[in-house]
BAMIKOL-558374 format. One record per residue (C-alpha): x, y, z; residue in one letter; residue number from 1. Coordinates in nm, 3 decimals. Layout:
// residues N
+---------+---------+---------+---------+-----+
!       X !       Y !       Z ! residuo ! num !
+---------+---------+---------+---------+-----+
!       X !       Y !       Z !       A ! NUM !
...
+---------+---------+---------+---------+-----+
// end
This chain:
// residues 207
+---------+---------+---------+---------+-----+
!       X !       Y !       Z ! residuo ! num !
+---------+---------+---------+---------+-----+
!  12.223 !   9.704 !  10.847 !       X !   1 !
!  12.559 !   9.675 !  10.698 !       X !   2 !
!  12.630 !   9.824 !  10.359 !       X !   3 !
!  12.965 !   9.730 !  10.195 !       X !   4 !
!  13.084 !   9.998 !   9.862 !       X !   5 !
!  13.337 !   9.852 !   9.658 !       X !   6 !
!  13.484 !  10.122 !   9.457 !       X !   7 !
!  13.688 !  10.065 !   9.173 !       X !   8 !
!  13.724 !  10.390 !   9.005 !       X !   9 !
!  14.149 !  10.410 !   8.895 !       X !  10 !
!  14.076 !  10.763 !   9.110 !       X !  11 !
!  13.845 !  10.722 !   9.390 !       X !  12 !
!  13.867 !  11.085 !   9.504 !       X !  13 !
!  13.792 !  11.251 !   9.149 !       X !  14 !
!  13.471 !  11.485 !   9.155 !       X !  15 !
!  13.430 !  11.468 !   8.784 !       X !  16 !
!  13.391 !  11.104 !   8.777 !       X !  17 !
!  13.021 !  10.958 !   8.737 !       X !  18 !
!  13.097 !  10.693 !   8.941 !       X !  19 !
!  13.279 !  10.855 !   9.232 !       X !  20 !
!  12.939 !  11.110 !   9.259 !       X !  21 !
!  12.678 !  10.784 !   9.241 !       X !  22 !
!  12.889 !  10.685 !   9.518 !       X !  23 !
!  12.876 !  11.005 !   9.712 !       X !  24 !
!  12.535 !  11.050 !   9.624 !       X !  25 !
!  12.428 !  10.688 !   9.750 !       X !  26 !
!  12.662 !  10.738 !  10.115 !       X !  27 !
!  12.442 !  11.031 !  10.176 !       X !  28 !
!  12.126 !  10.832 !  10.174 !       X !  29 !
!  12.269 !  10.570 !  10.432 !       X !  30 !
!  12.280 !  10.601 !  10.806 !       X !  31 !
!  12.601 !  10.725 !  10.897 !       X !  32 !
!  12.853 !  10.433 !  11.023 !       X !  33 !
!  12.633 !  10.168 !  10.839 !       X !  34 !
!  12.890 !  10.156 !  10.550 !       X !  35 !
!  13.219 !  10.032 !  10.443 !       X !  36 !
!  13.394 !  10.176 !  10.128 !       X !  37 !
!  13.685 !   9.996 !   9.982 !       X !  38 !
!  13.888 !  10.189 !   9.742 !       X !  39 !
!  13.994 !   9.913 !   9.520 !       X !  40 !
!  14.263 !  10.116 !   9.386 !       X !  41 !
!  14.428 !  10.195 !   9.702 !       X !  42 !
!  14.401 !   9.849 !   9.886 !       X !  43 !
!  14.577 !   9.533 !   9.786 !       X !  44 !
!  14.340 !   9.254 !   9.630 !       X !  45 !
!  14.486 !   8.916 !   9.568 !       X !  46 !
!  14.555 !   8.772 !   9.212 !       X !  47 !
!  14.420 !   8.483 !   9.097 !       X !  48 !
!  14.807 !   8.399 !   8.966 !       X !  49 !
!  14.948 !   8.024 !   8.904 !       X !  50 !
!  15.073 !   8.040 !   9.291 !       X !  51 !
!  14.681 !   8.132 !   9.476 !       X !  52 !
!  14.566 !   7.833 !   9.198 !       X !  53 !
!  14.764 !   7.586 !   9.291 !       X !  54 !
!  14.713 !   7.634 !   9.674 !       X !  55 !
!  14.323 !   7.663 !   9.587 !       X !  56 !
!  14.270 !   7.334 !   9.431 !       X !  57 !
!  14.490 !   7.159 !   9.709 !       X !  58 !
!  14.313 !   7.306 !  10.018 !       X !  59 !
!  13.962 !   7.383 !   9.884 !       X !  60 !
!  13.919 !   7.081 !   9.615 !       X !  61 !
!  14.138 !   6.786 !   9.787 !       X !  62 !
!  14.088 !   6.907 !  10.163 !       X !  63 !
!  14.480 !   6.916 !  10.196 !       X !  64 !
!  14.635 !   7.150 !  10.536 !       X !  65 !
!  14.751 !   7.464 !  10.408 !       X !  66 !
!  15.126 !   7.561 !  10.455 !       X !  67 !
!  15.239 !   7.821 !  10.548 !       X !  68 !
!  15.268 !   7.999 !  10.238 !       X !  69 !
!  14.915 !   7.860 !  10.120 !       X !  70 !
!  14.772 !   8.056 !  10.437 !       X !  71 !
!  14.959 !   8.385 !  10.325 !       X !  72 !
!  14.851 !   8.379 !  10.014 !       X !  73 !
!  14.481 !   8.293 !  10.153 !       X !  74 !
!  14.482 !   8.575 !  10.363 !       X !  75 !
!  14.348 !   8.873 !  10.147 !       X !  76 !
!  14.094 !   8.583 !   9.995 !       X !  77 !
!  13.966 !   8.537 !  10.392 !       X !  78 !
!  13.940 !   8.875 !  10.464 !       X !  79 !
!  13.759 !   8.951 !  10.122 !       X !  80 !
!  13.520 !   8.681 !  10.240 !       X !  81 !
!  13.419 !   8.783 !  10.575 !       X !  82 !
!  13.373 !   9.094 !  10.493 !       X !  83 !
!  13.120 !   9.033 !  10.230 !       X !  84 !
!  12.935 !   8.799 !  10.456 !       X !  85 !
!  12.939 !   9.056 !  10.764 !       X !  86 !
!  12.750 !   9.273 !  10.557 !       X !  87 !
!  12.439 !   9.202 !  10.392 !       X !  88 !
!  12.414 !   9.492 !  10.135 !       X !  89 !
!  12.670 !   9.557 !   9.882 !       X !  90 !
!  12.741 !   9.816 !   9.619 !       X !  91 !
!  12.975 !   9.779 !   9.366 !       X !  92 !
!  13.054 !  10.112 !   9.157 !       X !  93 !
!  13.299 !  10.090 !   8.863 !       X !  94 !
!  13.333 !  10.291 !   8.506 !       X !  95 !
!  13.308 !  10.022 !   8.232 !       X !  96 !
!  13.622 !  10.020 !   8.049 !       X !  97 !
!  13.614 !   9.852 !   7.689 !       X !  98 !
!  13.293 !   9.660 !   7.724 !       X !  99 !
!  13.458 !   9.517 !   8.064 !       X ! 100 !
!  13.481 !   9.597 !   8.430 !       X ! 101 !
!  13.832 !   9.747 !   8.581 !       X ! 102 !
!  14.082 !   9.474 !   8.594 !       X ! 103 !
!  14.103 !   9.545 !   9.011 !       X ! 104 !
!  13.713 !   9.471 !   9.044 !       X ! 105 !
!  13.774 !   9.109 !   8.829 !       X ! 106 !
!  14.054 !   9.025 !   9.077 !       X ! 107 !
!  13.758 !   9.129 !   9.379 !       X ! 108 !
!  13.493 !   8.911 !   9.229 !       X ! 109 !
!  13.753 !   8.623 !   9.187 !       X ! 110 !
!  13.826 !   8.615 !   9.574 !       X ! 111 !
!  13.472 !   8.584 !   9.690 !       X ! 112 !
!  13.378 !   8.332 !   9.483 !       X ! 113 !
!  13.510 !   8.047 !   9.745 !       X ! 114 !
!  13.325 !   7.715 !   9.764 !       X ! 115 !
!  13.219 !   7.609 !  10.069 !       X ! 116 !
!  13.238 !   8.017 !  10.165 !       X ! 117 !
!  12.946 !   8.194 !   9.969 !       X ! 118 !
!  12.875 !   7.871 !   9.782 !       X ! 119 !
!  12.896 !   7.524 !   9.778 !       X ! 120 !
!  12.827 !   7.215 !   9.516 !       X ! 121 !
!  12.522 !   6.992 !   9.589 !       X ! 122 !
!  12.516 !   6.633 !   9.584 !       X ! 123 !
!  12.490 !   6.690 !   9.202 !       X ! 124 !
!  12.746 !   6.886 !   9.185 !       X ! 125 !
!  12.551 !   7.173 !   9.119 !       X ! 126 !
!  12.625 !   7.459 !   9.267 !       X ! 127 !
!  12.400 !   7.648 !   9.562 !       X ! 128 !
!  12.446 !   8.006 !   9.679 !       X ! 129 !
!  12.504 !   8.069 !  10.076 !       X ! 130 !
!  12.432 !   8.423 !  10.094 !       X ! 131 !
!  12.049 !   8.405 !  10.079 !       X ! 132 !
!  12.021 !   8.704 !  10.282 !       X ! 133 !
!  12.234 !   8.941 !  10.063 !       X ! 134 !
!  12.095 !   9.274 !   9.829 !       X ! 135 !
!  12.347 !   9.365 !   9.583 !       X ! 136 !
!  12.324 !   9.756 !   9.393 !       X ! 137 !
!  12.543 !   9.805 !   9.080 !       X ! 138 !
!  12.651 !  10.115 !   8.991 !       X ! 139 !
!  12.788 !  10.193 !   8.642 !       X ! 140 !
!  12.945 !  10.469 !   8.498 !       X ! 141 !
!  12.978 !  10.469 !   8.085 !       X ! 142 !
!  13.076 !  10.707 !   7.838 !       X ! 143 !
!  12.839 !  10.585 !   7.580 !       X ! 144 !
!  12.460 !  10.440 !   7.661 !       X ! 145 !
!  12.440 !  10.079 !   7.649 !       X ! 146 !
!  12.147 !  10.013 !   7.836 !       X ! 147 !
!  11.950 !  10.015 !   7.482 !       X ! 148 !
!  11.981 !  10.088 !   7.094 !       X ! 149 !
!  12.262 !   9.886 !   6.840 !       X ! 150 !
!  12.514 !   9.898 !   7.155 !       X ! 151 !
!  12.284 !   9.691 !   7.385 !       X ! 152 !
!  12.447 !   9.354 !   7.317 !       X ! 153 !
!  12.797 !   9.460 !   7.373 !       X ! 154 !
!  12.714 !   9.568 !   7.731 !       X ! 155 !
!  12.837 !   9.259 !   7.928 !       X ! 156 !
!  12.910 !   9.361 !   8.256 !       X ! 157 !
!  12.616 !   9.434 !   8.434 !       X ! 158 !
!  12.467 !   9.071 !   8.329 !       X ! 159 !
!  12.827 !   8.921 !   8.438 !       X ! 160 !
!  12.788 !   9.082 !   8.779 !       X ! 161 !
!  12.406 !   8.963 !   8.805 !       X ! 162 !
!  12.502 !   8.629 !   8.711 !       X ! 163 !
!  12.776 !   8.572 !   8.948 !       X ! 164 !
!  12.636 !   8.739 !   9.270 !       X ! 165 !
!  12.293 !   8.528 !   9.223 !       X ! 166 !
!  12.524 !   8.229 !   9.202 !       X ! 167 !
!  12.615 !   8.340 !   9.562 !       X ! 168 !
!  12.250 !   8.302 !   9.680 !       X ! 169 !
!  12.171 !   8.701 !   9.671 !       X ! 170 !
!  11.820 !   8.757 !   9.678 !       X ! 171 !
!  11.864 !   9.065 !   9.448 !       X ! 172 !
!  12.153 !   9.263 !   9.218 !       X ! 173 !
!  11.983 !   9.585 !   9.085 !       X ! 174 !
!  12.176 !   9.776 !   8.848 !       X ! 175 !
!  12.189 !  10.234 !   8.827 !       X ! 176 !
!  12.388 !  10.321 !   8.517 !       X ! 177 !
!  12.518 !  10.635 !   8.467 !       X ! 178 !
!  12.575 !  10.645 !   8.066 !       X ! 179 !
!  12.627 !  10.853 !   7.805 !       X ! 180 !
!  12.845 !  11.090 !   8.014 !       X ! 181 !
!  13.080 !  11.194 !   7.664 !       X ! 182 !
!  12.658 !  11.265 !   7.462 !       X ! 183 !
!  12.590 !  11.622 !   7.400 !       X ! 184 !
!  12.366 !  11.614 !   7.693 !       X ! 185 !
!  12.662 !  11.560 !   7.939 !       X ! 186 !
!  12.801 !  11.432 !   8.217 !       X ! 187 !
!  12.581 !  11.648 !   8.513 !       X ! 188 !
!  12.225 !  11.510 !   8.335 !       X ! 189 !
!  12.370 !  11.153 !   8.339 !       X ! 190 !
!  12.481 !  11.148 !   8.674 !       X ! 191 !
!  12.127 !  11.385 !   8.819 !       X ! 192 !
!  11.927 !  11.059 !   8.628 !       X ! 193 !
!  12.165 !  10.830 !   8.807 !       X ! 194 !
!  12.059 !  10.948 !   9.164 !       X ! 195 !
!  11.693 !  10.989 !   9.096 !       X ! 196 !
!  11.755 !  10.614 !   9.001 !       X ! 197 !
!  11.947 !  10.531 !   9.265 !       X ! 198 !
!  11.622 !  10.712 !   9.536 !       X ! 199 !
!  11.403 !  10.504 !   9.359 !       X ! 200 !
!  11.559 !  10.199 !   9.489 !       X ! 201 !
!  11.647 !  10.301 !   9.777 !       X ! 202 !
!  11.383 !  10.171 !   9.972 !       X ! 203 !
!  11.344 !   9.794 !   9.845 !       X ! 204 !
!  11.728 !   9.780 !   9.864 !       X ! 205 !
!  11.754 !   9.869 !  10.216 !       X ! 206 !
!  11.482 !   9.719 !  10.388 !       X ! 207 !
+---------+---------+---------+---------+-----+
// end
């Protein structure tokens, strides 16, 4: 089975970075050649600008033929797509950056959410996920812990990511946070509780 990592640590390659060694740490668990790792910060992700908005509501909303243009700008948005839906477990790892997720990893989420791709609108114009067979795993790095305690309700990223990937129909989006990596306990014990976390659910993931 498929498993598609979406990276988007600013410095994929870093080996102090908690997110880079959940990462690392989860890729050794998997099968070898049964993942796909996308650096967001090395690979071009398309903008949700004026231009892709425009071109979106035409072709998507009022069924119009794409132009030429409309299909170049639609290409990284296709590609985005299929290669969520060819794989049917996905990992997103990130560091959260002022109570928000990398600005990269906003302009990801914004090209799979397609209608009538990984969702669609009912006849009440509610909307209905299409990738009932997906697992999602999120993995968070933070400096400070936000899991619990007086900093638990400005934590908004993990729920945002839930929210949006159940909206696509996946069955499950667990969440592995690596926090409090600046505490006087330190970065090596957050990240060691991180992959026991991550081995935990390893197995329900996966199967």
């Amino acid at each position: 089975m498929k498993t598609l990592i979406i990276n988007a640590h600013p410095d994929p390659h870093s080996a102090c970075s908690a997110t880079n060694r959940m990462v690392a740490h989860l890729l050794a668990k998997l099968p070898a050649g049964s993942t796909e790792v996308v650096n967001l910060a090395e690979s071009k992700q398309p903008s949700l600008d004026k231009a892709v908005l425009d071109i979106f509501i035409k072709t998507v909303f009022r069924r119009e033929q794409p132009t030429a243009e409309g299909t170049q700008y639609f290409a990284g948005i296709h590609a985005n797509v299929a290669q969520l839906k060819a794989a049917p477990r996905l990992v997103i790892a990130y560091p959260m950056y002022n109570f928000g997720i990398p600005a990269r990893l906003k302009d990801w989420i914004d090209s799979i959410v397609v209608p009538g791709e990984t969702f669609r609108y009912n006849a009440n114009g509610n909307p209905e996920g299409l990738l009932t067979t997906h697992k999602a795993l999120i993995l968070q790095a933070s400096g400070g812990v936000f899991s619990e305690g007086g900093r638990a309700a400005m934590e908004h990223t993990v729920p945002y990511l839930q929210d949006v990937l159940r909206l696509l129909g996946f069955v499950s989006v667990d969440a592995v946070r690596a926090e409090g990596t600046t505490k006087t306990t330190g970065l090596d014990a957050a990240v060691a509780k991180a992959c026991a976390d991550i081995d935990a659910k390893m197995d329900t993931f996966t199967r």
